[in-house]
C-alpha positions as CSV (number, residue, x, y, z in Angstrom):
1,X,-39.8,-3.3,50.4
2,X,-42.0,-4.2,47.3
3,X,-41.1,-6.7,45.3
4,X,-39.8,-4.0,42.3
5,X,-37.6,-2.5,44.8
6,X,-35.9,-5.7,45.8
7,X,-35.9,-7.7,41.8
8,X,-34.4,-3.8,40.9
9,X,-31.7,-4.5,43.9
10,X,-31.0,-7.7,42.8
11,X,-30.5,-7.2,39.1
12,X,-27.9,-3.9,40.1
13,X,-24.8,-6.7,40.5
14,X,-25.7,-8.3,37.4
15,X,-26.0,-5.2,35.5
16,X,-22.9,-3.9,36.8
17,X,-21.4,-6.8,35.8
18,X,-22.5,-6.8,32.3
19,X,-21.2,-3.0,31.7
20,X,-18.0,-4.3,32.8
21,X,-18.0,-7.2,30.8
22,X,-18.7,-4.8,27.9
23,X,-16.5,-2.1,28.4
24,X,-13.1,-4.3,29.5
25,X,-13.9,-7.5,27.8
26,X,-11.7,-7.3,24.5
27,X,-13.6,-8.8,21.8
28,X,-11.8,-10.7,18.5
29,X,-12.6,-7.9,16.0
30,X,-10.8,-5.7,13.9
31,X,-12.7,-2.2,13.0
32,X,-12.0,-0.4,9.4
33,X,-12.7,3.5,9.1
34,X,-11.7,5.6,6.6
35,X,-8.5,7.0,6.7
36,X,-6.3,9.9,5.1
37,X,-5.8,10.7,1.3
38,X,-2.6,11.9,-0.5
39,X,-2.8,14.1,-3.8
40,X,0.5,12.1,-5.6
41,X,0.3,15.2,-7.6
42,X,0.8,17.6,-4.8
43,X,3.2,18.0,-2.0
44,X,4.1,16.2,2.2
45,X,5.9,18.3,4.3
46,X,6.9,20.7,1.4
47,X,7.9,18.4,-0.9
48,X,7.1,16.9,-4.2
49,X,5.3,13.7,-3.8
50,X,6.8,12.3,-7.1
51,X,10.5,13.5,-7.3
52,X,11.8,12.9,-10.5
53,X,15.2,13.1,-11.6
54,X,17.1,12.8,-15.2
55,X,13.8,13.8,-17.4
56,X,11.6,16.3,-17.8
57,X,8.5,16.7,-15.6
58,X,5.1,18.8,-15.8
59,X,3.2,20.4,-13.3
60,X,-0.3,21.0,-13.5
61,X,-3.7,21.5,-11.6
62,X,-5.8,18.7,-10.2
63,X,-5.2,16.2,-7.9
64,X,-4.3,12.2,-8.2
65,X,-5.9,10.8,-4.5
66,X,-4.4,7.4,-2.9
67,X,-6.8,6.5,0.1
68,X,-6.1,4.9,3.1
69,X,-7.9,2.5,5.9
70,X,-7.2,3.0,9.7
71,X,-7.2,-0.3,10.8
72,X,-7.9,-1.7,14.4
73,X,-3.8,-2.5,15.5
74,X,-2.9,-5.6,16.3
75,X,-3.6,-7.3,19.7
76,X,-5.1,-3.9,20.6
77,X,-8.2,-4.0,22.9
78,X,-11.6,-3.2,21.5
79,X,-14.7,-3.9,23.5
80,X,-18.2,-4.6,23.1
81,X,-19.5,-0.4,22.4
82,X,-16.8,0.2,19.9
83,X,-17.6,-2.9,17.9
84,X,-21.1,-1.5,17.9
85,X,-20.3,2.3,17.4
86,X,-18.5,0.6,13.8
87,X,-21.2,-1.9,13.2
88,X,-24.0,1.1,12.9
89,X,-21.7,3.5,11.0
90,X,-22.1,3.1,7.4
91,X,-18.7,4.0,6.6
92,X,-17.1,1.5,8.8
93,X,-16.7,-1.8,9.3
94,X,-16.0,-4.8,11.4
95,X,-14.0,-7.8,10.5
96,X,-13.2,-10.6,12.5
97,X,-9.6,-10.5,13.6
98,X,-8.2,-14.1,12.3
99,X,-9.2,-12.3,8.9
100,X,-7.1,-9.7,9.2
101,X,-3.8,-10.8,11.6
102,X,-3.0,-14.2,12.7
103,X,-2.7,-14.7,16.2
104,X,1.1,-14.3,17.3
105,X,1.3,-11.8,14.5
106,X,3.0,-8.2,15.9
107,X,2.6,-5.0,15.7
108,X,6.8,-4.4,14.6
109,X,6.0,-7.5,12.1
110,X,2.5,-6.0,10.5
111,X,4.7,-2.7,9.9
112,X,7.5,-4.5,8.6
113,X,5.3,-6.4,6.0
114,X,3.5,-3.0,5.1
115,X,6.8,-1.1,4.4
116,X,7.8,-4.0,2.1
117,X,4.6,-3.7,0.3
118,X,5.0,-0.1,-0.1
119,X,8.8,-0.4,-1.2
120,X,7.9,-3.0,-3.7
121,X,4.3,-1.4,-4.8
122,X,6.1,2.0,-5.8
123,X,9.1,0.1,-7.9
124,X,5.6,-1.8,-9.7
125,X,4.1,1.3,-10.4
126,X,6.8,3.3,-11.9
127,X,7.9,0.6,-14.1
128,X,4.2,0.0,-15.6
129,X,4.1,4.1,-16.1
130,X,7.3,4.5,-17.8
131,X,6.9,1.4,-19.8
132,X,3.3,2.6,-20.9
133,X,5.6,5.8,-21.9
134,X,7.5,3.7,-24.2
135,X,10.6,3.4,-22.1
136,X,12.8,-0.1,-21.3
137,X,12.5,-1.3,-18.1
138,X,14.6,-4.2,-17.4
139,X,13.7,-6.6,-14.9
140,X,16.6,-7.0,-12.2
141,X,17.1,-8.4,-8.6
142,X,17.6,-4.8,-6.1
143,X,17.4,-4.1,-2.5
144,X,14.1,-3.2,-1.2
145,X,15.1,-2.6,2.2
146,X,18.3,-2.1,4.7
147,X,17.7,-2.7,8.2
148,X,19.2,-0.4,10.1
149,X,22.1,-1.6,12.5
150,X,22.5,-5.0,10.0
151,X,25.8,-5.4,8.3
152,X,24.2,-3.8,4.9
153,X,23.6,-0.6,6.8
154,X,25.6,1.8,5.1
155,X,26.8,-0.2,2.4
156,X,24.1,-1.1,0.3
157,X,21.1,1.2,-0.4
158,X,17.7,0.8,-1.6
159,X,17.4,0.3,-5.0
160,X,20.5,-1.5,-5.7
161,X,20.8,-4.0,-8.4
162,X,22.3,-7.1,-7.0
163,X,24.7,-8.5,-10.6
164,X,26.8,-10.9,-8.9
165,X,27.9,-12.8,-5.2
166,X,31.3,-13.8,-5.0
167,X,31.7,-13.8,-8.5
168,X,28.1,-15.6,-9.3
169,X,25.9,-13.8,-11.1
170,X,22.0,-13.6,-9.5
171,X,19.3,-14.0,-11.4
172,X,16.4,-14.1,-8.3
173,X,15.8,-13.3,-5.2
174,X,16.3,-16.1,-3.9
175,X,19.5,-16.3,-5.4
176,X,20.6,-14.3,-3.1
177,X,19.4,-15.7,0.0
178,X,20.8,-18.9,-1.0
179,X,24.5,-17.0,-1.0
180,X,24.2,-15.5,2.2
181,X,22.9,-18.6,3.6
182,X,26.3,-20.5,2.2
183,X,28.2,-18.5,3.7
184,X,30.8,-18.8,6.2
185,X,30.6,-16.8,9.4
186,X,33.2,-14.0,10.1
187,X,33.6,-14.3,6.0
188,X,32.8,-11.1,4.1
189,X,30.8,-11.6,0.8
190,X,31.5,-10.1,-2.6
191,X,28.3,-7.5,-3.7
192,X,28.9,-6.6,-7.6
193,X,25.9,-3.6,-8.0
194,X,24.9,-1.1,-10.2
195,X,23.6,1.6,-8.6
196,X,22.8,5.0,-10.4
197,X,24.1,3.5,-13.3
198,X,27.7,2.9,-12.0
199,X,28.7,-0.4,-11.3
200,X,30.7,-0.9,-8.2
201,X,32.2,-3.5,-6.0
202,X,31.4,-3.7,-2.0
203,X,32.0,-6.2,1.1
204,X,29.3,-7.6,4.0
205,X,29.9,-9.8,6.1
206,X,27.1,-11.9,7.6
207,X,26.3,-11.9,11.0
208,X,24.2,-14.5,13.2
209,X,21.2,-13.3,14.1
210,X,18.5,-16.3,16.0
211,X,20.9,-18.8,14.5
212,X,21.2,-18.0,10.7
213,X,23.4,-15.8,9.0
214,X,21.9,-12.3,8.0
215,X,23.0,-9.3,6.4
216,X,19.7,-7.3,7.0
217,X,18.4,-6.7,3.6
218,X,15.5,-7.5,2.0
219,X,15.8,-8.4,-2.0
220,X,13.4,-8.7,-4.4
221,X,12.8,-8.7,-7.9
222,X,13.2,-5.1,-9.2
223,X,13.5,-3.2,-12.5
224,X,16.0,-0.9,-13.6
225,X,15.0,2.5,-14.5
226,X,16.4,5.2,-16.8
227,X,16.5,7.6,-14.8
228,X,15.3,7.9,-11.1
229,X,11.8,8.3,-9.9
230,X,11.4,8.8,-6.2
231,X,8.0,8.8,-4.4
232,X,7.7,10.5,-0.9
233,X,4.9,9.5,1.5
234,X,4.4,9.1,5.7
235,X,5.9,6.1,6.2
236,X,3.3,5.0,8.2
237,X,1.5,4.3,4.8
238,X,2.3,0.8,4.3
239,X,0.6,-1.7,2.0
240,X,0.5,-2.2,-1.7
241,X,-2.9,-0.5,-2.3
242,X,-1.8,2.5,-3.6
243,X,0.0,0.8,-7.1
244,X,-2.9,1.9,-9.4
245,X,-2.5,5.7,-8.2
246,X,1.0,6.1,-8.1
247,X,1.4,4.8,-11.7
248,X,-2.0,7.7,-12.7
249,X,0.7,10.3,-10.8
250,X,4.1,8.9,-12.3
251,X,2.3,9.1,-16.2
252,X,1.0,12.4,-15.1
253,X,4.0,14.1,-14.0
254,X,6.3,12.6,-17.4
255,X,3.6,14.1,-19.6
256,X,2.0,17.8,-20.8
257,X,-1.3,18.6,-20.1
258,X,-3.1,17.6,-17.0
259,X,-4.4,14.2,-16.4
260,X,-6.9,15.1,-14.2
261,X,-8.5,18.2,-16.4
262,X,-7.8,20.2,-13.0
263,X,-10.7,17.8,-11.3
264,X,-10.0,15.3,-7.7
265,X,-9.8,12.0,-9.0
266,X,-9.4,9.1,-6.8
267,X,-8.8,5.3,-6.4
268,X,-7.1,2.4,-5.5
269,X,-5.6,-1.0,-6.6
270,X,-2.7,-3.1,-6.2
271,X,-0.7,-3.0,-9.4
272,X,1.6,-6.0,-11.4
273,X,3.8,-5.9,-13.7
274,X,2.1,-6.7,-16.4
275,X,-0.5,-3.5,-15.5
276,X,-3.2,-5.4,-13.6
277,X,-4.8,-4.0,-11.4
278,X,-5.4,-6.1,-8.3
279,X,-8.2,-6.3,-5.5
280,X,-7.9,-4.3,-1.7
281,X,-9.1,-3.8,1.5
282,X,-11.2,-1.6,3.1
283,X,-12.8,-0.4,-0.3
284,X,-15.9,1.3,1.1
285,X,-13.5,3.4,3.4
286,X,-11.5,4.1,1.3
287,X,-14.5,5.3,-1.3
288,X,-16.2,7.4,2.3
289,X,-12.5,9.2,2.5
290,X,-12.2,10.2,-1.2
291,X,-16.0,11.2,-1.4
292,X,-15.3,13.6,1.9
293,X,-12.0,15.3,0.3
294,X,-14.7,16.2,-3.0
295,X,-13.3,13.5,-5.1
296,X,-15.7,13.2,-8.7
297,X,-14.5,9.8,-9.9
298,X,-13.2,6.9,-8.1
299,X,-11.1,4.2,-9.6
300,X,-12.3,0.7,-8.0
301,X,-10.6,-2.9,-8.7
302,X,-12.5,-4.9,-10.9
303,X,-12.4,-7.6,-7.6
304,X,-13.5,-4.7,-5.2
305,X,-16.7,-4.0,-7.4
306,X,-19.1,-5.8,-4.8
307,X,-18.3,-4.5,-2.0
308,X,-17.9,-1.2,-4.0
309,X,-21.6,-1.6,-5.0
310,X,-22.0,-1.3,-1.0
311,X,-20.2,1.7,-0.3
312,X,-22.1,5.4,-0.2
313,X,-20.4,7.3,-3.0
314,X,-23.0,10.1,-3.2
315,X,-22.5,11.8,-6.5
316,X,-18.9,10.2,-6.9
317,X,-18.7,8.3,-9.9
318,X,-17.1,4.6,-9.4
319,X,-15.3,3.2,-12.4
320,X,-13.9,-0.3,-12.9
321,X,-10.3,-0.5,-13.5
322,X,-9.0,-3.8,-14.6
323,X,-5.9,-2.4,-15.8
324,X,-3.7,0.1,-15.9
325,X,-4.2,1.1,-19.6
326,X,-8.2,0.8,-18.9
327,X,-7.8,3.5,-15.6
328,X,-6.0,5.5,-17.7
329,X,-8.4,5.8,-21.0
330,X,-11.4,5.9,-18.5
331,X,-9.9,9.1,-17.6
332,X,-9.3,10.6,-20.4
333,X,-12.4,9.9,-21.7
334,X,-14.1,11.2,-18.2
335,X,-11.9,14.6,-18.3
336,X,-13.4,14.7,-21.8
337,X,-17.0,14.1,-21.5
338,X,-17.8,13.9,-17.7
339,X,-21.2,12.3,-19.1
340,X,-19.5,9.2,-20.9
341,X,-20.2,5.8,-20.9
342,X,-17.3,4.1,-18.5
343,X,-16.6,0.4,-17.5
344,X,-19.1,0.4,-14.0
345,X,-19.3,-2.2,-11.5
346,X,-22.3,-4.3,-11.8
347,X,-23.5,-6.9,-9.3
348,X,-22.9,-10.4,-9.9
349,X,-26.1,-12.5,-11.1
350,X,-26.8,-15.3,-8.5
């Protein structure tokens, strides 16, 4: 046996070994890839993205894209070649997994937390559309979510305005955990609401749950609209990301004409109040997925612009949205002369 032979015999073990370690050894990563888009303008399932009801709405060509991230779940398994196959892809990407989850964090609670965001980030974005529309949009305190099988199942209903608690009005949020806190068990509490307008009186009574006294509802600080806006995606889309183009779609569908000039236009953003627009994740996937679906202008955060700059647009156009108001003329002003100068994303000077 020459000495090849046998060093080749030898090594077989330890290459085995190494495969395995590689294919079944989970490694701490997290992998982003681009993920689905939704025209806001268009239709899921047969119906209207942007349901609106109480004012008059217009339908029109073009489409209004929200883009999405697939994101490595949490405490799933992902080896040594698929960290790899993402590293070398261009349009994805691999974080390190304290960076995107904390360690005891759960799949039920990531989900959770994302439908939140999404409840909360479509109240956000109709109220900065209809106020741009010159309507009043009181702030209020409303449910953003009922847990099913909780005490509020049935009784209250998303989008809810909380006035009063046994009697005492509620200003905040917290306001209202604070009530169900001080509660007494087996007690049923006093809800004064408004909802659709109509003010009404309903009963919950708290129930232990680990403990503490819950009536399995999530409150939050809301707005009350003047008529009803209703937006309809998967509910598997959760996150906050989408703000920026479900305001674009809201606007869109309360006014004539189309927005869009019949082209694909799509973004991203977070969206406040006051009509910031605030920074994502996953912008370069998100920027690969609306590229793919023919998209010929992308709306980026001002705070994404880096990372933007890093992204493979192709003939896409990326524009810098700082604000609602700023997406919205940089639009206009696109759909008018596809040539114009816009706010771009530059690269920091070091």
């Amino acid at each position: 046996m020459s000495q090849r032979t046998l060093a080749g015999i030898l090594a077989l073990p330890l290459v085995v070994g190494l495969w395995l370690v590689a294919v079944f050894v989970p490694l701490p990563y997290v992998t982003y890839s681009p993920g689905l888009t939704v025209d806001v303008l268009g239709k899921e399932d047969g119906k209207e993205v942007i349901e609106v009801s109480g004012d008059k709405v217009y339908r029109d060509s073009g489409e209004l894209l929200l883009t999405t991230v697939y994101v490595t779940r949490p405490n799933t398994r992902i080896n040594l070649f698929e960290v790899m196959s993402a590293w070398f892809d261009p349009d994805k990407a691999v974080v390190p997994y304290e960076a995107v989850y904390s360690p005891d964090q759960s799949r039920e609670e990531v989900e959770f937390e994302g439908a939140v965001q999404m409840a909360s980030s479509q109240d956000v974005a109709i109220a900065v559309a209809l106020r741009r529309l010159g309507y009043d949009v009181p702030s209020a305190v409303e449910v953003l979510l009922v847990s099913e099988g909780m005490p509020a199942d049935g009784v209250l209903q998303r989008g809810d305005v909380i006035l009063a608690i046994n009697g005492k009005r509620i200003s905040t949020p917290q306001d209202v955990v604070s009530a169900v806190d001080s509660a007494k068990e087996g007690e049923a509490l006093t809800f004064r609401i408004r909802r659709g307008g109509v003010e009404k009186t309903v009963k919950v009574t708290p129930r232990k749950v680990d403990g503490d006294l819950r009536i399995g509802i999530t409150p939050a600080q809301g707005f009350e609209f003047p008529f009803e806006v209703q937006l309809n995606v998967d509910p598997d889309i959760g996150g906050s990301s989408a703000g920026l183009m479900f305001s674009l779609g809201v606007y869109d569908t309360l006014t004539p004409g189309s927005l869009t000039g019949g082209d694909i236009i799509a973004g991203t953003g977070t969206m406040a109040a006051d009509g910031s627009v605030g920074p994502i994740g996953g912008v370069a996937q998100k920027i690969a997925s609306a590229r793919d679906q023919g998209a010929e202008l992308f709306m980026v955060p001002a705070a994404n612009c880096e990372e933007a700059l890093g992204a493979s647009p192709d003939d896409m156009r990326l524009v810098r949205a700082d604000k609602f108001n700023d997406a919205l003329t940089s639009i206009e002003t696109w759909v008018d002369d596809p040539d114009a100068d816009l706010p771009s994303c530059e690269r920091k000077q070091k």
